[in-house]
C-alpha positions as CSV (number, residue, x, y, z in Angstrom):
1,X,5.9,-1.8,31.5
2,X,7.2,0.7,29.1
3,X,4.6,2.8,26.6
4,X,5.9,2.3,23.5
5,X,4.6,4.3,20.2
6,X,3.9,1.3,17.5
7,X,2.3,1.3,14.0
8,X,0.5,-1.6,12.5
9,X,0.3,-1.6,8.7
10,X,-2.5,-4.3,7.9
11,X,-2.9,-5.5,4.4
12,X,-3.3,-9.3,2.6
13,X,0.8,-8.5,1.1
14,X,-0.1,-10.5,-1.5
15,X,3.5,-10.1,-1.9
16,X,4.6,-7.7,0.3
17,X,6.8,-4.9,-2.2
18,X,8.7,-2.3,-1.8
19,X,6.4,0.4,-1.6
20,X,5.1,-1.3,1.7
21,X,8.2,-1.1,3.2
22,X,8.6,2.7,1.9
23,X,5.6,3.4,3.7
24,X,6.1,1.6,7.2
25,X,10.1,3.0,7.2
26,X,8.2,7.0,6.3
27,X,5.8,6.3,9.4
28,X,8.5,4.9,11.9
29,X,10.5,8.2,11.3
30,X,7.7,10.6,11.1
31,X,5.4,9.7,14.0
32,X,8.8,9.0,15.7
33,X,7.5,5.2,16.2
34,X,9.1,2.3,18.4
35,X,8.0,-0.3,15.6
36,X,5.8,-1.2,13.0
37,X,4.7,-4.3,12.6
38,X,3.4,-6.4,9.5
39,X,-0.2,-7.3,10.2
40,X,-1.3,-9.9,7.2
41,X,-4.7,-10.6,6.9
42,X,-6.3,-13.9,7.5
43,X,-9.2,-12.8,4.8
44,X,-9.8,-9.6,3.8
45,X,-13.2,-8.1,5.3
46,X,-13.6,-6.4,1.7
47,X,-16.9,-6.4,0.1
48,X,-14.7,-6.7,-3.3
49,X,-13.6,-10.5,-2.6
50,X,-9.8,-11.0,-3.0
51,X,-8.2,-13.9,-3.1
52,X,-4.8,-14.4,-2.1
53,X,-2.0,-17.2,-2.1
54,X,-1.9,-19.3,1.4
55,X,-0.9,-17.3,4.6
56,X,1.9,-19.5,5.0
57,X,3.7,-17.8,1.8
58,X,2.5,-14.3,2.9
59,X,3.5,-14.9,6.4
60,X,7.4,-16.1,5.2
61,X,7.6,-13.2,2.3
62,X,7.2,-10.8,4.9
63,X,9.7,-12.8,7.4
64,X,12.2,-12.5,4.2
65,X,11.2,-8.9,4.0
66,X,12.1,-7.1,7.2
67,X,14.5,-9.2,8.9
68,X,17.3,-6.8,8.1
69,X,15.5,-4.3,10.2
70,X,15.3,-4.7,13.7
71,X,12.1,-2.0,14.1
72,X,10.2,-3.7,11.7
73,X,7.7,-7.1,12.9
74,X,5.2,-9.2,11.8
75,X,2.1,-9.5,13.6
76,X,0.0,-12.6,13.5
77,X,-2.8,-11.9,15.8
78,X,-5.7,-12.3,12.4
79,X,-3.8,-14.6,10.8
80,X,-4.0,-17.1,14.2
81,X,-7.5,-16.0,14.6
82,X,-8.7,-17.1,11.1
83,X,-11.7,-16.3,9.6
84,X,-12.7,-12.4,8.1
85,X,-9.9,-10.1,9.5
86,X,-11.6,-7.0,11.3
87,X,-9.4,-4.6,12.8
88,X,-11.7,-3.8,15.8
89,X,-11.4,-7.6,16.6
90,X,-7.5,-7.5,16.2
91,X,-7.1,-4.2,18.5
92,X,-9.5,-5.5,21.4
93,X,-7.1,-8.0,21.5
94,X,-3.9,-6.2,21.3
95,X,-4.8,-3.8,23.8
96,X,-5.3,-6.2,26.2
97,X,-2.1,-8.0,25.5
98,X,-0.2,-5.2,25.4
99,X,-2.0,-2.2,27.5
100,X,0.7,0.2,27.5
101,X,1.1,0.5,24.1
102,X,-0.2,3.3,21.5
103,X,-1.2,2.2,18.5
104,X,-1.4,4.2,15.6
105,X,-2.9,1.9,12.2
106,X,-1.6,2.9,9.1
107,X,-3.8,3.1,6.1
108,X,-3.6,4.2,2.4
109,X,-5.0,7.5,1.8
110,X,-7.7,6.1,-0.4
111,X,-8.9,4.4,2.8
112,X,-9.9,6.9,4.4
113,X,-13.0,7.6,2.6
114,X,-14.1,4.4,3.4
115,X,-13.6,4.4,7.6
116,X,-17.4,5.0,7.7
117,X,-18.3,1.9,6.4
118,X,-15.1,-0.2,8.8
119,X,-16.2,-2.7,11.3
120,X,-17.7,-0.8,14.9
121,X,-15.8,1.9,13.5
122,X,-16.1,4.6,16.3
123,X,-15.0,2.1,19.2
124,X,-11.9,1.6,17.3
125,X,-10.9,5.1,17.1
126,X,-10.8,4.6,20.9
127,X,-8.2,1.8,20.2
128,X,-5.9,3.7,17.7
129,X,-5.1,6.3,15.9
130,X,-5.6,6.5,12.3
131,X,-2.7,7.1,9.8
132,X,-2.8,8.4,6.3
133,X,-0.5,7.8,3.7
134,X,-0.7,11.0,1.5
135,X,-1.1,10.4,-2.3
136,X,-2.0,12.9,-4.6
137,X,-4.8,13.0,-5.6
138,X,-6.5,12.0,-1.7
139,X,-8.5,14.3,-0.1
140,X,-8.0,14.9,3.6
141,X,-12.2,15.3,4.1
142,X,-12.5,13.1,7.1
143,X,-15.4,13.1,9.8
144,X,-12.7,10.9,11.4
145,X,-9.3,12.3,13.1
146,X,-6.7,11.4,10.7
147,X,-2.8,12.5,11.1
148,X,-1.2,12.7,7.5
149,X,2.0,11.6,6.5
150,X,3.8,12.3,3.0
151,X,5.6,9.1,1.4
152,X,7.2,9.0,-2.0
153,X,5.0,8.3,-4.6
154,X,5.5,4.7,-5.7
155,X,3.2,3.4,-8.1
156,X,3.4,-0.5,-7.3
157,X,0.8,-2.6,-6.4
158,X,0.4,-6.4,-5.6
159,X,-1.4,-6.8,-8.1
160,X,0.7,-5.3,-10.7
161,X,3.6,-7.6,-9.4
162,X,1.1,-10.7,-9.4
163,X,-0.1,-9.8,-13.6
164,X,3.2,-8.8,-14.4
165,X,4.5,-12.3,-13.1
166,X,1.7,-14.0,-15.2
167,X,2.9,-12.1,-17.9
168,X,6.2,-13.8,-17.7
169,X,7.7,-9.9,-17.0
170,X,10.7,-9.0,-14.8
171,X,9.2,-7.9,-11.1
172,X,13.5,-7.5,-9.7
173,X,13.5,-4.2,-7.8
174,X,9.7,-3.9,-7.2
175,X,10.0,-6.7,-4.2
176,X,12.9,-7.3,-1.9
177,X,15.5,-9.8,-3.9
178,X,15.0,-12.8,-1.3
179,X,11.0,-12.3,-1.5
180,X,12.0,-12.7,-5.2
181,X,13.9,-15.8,-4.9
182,X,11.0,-17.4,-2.6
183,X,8.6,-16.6,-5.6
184,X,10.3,-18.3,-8.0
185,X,11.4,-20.8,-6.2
186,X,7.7,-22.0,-5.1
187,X,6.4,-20.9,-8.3
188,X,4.3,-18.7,-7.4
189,X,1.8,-16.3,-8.9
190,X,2.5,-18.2,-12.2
């Protein structure tokens, strides 16, 4: 079997947008990455609840997403599994699936403050390495190895995309134009 370098950019892509896609194209080129794959959550481990549309609609938005790009995938290992989504859970099981393989999970910068408080945290930095996505603004103070990456500041959120839907407003260029069409054509977010 062949070691391959892959990234894994979790999240509940509650729709996936364009800044997602920013940030898993900046990591593929700067860590010099085989892939990155999608890895939608089944339910967010956060103690802030979120709630999100079903997985189904998550799972095909990101389909719609990345099928023009042959080094981006989807993974559904937490969204098979069901239940509360923690990453330790999800790595145990990718490692032994795929042994050879380095991962290397992609985070926002603002998540890095919180890696003390992640699910059996320390046996998961045996499992991957952790990637930053460097906002301004973050700080770099980490107790945890972290390897930085710079990415283009862009200031959209899901759940500016999910208000500004509500609020009737225009979301074309924020999200891919066939994750678009899917959203208005199953109404939702409405």
């Amino acid at each position: 079997m062949k070691h391959k370098k892959i990234g894994i950019l979790g999240g509940t892509f509650n729709p996936i947008h364009i800044g997602h896609l920013v940030i898993a194209e900046q990591a593929l080129a700067q860590l010099q990455l085989d892939k990155v794959y999608f890895m939608p959550d089944f339910i967010p481990p956060h103690i802030d609840a979120k709630t999100a549309i079903a997985a189904k609609d998550r799972v095909n938005m990101i389909n719609l997403a990345i099928e023009n790009n042959d080094q981006f995938g989807i993974e559904m290992n937490e969204i098979e599994r069901g239940g509360k989504s923690y990453s330790y859970d999800t790595m145990i099981n990718l490692k032994k699936a795929h042994p050879m393989n380095e991962y290397y999970f992609i985070i926002g910068g603002d998540m890095v403050s919180y890696l003390p408080k992640w699910y059996r945290i320390k046996d998961l930095l045996s499992l991957v390495t952790f990637v930053g996505v460097d906002r301004q603004g973050n700080s770099h103070m980490s107790k945890y190895p972290v390897k930085w990456i710079k990415v283009p500041t862009i200031a959209i959120s899901s759940t500016f995309i999910r208000d500004s839907i509500k609020s009737n407003k225009n979301i074309i260029y924020l999200v891919p134009d066939k994750v678009l069409t899917y959203i208005k054509e199953h109404h939702l977010y409405e």
